[in-house]
N, C-alpha and C positions, 0 to 999 in steps of 0.2 A: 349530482354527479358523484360516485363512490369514489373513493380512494383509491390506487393500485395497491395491489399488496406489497408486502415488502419482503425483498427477499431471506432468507434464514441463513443461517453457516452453512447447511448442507446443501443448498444450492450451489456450491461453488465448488470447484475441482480442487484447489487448493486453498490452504491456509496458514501463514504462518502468524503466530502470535508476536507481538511488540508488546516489549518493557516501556512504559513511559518515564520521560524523567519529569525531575521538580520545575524545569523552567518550560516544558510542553503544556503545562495546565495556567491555567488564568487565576483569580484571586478566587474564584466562585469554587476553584475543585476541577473544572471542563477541560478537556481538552482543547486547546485554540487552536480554530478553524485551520489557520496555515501550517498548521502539524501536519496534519494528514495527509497536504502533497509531499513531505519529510517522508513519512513512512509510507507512502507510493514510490518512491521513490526505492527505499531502503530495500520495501520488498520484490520490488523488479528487479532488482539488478542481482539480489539472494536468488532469485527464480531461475534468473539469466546464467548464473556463474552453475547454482547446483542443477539443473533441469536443460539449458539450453548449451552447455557445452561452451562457457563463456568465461578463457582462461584469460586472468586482467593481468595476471604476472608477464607471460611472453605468447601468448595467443594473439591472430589475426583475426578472430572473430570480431567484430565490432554490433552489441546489439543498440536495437533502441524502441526508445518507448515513443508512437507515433501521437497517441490520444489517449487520454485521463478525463474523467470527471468525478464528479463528489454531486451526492445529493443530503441535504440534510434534512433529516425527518425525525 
């Protein structure tokens, strides 16, 4: 059985980059695993505020994020 491919950057409609900090990486240099729902996190609600009209200051919008997953490869 082959592999699925995997997707590239340009697959994707958007993209924002993340700074990582020192206590997001493990002793090896990695990124730990439970980072990455941090920055699902960080970059929904970026999405939400600049793209979906999601004012946190005094807006009634209220968005949310229904489903997330992480595959690692």
């Amino acid at each position: 059985m082959s592999k699925p491919e995997i997707p590239g950057r340009a697959d994707y409609g958007v993209f924002y980059p993340i700074t990582t900090r020192w206590s997001d990486n493990d002793i090896y240099g990695h990124v730990n695993n439970v980072t990455y729902y941090s920055y699902f996190d960080t970059v929904a609600n970026r999405y939400l505020i600049e793209e979906g009209g999601l004012d946190i200051s005094d807006g009634t919008i209220v968005g949310f994020v229904v489903n997330s997953g992480c595959e690692y490869h």
